[in-house]
C-alpha positions in Angstrom: 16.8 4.6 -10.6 15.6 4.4 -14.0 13.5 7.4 -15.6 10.5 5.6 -17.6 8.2 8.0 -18.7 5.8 9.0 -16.0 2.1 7.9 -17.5 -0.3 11.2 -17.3 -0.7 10.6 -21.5 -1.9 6.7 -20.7 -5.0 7.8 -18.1 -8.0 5.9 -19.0 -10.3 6.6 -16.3 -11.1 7.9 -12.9 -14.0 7.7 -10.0 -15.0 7.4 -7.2 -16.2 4.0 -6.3 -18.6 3.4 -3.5 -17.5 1.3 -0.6 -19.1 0.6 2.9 -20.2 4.3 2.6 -17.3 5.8 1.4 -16.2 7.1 -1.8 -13.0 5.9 -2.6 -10.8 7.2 -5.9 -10.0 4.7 -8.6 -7.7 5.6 -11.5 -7.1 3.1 -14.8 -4.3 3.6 -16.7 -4.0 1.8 -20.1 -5.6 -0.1 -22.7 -9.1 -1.7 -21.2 -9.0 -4.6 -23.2 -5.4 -5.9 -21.4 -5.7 -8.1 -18.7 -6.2 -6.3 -15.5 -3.2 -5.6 -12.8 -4.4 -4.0 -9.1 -1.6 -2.0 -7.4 -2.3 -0.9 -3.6 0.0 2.0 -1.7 0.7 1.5 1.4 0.1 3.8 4.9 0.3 7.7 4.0 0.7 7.5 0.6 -1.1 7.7 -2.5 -2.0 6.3 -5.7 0.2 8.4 -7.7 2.7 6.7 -6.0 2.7 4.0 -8.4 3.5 6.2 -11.5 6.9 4.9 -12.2 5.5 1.1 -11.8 2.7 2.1 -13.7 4.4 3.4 -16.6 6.6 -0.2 -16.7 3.8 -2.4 -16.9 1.4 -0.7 -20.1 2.5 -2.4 -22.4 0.7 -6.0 -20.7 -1.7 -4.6 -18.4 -4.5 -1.9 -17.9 -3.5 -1.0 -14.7 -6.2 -0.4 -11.7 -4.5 1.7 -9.2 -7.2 2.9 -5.8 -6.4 5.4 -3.0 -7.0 3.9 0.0 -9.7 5.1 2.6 -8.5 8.1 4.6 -5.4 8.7 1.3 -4.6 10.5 -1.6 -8.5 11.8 -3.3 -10.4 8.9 -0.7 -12.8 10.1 1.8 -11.6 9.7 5.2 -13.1 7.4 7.2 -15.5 9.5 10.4 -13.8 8.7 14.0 -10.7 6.8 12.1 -11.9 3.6 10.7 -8.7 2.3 9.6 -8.9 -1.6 10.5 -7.0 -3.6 8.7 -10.5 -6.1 7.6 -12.0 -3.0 6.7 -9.8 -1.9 4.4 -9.2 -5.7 2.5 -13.3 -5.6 2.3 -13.3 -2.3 0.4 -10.9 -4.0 -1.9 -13.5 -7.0 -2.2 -16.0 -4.0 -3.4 -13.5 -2.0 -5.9 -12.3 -5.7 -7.2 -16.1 -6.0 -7.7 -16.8 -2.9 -9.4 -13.6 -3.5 -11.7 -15.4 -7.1 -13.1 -18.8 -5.4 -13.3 -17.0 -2.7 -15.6 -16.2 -6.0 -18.2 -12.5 -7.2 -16.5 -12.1 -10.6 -16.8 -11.1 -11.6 -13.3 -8.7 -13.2 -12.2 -6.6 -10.0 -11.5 -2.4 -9.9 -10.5 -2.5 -7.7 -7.1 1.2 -5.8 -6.0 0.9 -4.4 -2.7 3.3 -2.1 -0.3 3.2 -2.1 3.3 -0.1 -1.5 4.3 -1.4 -2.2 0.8 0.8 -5.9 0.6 -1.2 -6.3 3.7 -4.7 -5.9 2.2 -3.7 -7.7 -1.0 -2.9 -10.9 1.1 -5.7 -10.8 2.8 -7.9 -10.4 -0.2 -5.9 -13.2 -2.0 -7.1 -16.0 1.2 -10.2 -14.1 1.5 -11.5 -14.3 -2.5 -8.9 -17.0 -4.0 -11.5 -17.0 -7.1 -10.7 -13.5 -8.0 -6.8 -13.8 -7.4 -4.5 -14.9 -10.4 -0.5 -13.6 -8.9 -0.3 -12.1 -5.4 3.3 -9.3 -5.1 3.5 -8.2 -1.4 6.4 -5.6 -0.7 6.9 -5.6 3.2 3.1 -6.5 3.8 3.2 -9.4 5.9 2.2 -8.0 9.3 3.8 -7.9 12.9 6.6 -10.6 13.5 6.0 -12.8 16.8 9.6 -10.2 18.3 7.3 -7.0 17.0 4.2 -8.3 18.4 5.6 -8.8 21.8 7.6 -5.9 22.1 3.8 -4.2 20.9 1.7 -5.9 23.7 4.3 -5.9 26.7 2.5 -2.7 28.4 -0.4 -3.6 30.4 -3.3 -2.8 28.1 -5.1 0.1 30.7 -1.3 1.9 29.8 -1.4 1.5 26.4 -5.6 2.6 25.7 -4.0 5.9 28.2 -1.5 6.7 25.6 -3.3 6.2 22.3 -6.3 8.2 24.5 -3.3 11.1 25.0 -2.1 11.0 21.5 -5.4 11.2 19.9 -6.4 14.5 22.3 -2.6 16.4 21.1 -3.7 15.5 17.6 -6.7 16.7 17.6 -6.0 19.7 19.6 -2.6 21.0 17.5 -4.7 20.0 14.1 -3.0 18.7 10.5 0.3 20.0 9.9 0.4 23.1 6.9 3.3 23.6 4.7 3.4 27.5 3.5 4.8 26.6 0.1 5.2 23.2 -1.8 8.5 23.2 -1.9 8.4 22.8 2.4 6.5 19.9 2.1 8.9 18.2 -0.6 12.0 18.6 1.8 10.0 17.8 4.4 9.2 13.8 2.6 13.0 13.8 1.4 14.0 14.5 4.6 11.9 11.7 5.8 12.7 9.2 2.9 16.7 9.8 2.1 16.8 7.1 -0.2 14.8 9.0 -2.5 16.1 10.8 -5.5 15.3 14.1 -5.9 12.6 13.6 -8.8 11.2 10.9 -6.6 10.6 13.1 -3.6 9.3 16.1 -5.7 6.9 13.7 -7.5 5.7 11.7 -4.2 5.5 15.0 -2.3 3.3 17.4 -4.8 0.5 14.2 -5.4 -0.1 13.9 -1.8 -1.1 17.8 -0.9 -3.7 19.8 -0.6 -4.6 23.4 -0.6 -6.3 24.7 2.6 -6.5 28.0 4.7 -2.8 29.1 5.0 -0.7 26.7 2.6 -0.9 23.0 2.3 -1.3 19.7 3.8 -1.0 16.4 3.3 -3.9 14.3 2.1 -4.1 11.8 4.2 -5.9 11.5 7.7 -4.2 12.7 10.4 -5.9 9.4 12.5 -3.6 6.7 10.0 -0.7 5.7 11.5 -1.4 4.8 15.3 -0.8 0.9 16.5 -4.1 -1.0 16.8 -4.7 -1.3 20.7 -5.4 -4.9 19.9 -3.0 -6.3 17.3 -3.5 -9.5 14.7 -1.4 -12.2 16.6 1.2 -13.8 14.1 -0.6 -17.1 14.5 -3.5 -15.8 13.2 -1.3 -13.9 10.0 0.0 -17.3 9.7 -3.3 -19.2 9.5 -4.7 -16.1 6.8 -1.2 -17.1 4.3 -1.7 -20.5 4.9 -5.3 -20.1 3.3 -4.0 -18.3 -0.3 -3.7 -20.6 -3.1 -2.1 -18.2 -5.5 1.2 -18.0 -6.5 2.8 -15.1 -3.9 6.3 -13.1 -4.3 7.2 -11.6 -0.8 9.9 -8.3 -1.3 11.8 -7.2 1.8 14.6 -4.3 1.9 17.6 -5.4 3.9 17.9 -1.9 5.1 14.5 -1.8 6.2 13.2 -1.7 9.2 11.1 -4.5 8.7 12.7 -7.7 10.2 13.6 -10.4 7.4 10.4 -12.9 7.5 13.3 -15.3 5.8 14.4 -15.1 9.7 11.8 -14.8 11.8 9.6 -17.6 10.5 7.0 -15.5 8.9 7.1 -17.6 5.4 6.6 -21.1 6.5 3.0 -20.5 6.3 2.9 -20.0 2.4 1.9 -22.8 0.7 3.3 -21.4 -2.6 5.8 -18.6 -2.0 8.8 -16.8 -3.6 11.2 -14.4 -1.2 13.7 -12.2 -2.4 15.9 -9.7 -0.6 16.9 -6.5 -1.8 20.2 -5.7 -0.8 20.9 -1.9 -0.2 17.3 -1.4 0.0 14.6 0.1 2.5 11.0 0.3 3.3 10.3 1.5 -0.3 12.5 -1.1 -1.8 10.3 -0.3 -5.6 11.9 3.5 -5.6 15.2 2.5 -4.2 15.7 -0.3 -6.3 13.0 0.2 -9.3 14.8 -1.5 -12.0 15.5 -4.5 -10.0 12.1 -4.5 -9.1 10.4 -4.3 -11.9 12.8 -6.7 -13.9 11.9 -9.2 -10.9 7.8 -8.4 -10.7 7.9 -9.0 -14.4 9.6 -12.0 -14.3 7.2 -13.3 -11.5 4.1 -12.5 -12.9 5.3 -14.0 -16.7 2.5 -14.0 -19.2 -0.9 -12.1 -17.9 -3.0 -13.5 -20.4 
């Protein structure tokens, strides 16, 4: 990977934005009178995950880049509120607070995981505000993963999420005694990484508290929905967006190839590239490549 300059020096702005009664942390990056480029993390991470991408894209964009509900400087969300629609409608609200601050929408969205989830459905959900959709692994259960996640009688799978929401909330968040801990604790999690990457990643998503730190994030993300969005019903959502989209997939992830399993033939206007020798987190394993092809993609913002 590539070096850019990380963008602490280009920091425009930061709040917190209300949403459905939450507070939920905004940062711009840039020059505010440069068209307007949204960049959404995906599940556990952060904003400041976007530095490196930030940093490539200054020089055409002021860049909006929110923490999620329940991630990075966002209130959590009481008794786990993670669905999916809520999440794409506090994106409807930031999008709205970003035109009533004087951007001139339509905005380009990038999205990873979780966030190229919410960006898609945004893009059907508000075409008007949507110029470019970019959606890195976002594109939701494949009809095999779906399956495979419905298979158990439902009474067995409510008793299990039941069970593993009583040992979470009875062992409590995880604490790291040092930093350092928690950054060999993500690069042992994400090997791809590079060193800087895993430092960087690992020291924005902690917090001090009684004993050491923690990660930021809820301790409630990350558990299946008891009742997941059939594939039909993804497929009817992309079938609704009428901007341009760029779907990214890692061929070592373990994400199955939508190129494969039929997830694209919805699209009515869709790009798909593989990245070879990449995972999950195909923009740090691959950033030049990715950037060089997001670039291309997105062409002239004004």
């Amino acid at each position: 990977m590539a070096s850019p300059a990380l963008p602490d020096e280009a920091l425009l702005h930061e709040e917190k934005v209300e949403a459905s009664g939450l507070k939920l942390h905004l940062r711009l990056w840039g020059n505010r009178t440069k068209p307007l480029l949204l960049l959404q993390h995906g599940g556990k991470d952060h904003g400041r995950s976007w530095d490196w991408t930030v940093a490539a894209f200054l020089d055409r964009y002021c860049v909006a880049v929110p923490d999620l509900r329940g991630h990075g400087d966002s209130d959590w969300a009481a008794g786990g509120g993670y669905d999916g629609f809520d999440m794409a409608t506090d994106m409807a609200f930031m999008v709205e607070h970003l035109v009533g601050l004087g951007f001139e929408a339509p905005f380009d969205f990038i999205g990873h995981s979780l966030g190229g989830n919410i960006v898609l459905n945004y893009a059907a959900a508000q075409p008007h505000r949507v110029r470019k959709v970019v959606s890195i692994e976002g594109l939701g259960f494949s009809q095999k993963s779906y399956d495979e996640l419905v298979g158990k009688p439902t009474a067995r799978r409510m008793g299990e999420t039941m069970e593993r929401r009583l040992k979470l909330a009875g062992r409590g968040p995880r604490v790291f005694k040092d930093k350092e801990d928690a950054v060999k604790r993500l690069a042992s999690l994400h090997q791809q990484l590079s060193p800087e990457q895993a430092r960087h990643l690992a020291l924005h998503a902690l917090r001090e508290t009684e004993g050491g730190y923690r990660w930021k994030h809820d301790p409630q993300l990350g558990f299946m929905p008891l009742r997941p969005i059939p594939p039909a019903e993804y497929a009817d959502v992309h079938e609704a967006i009428e901007a341009p989209v760029l779907l990214l997939y890692g061929s070592d992830s373990w994400a199955s190839d939508p190129s494969k399993d039929g997830r694209l033939k919805p699209f009515r206007n869709a790009e798909f590239e593989l990245f070879e020798g990449a995972g999950h987190w195909l923009h740090h394993d691959q950033y030049d490549r990715f950037i060089e092809r997001v670039q291309s993609f997105l062409g002239d913002s004004v």
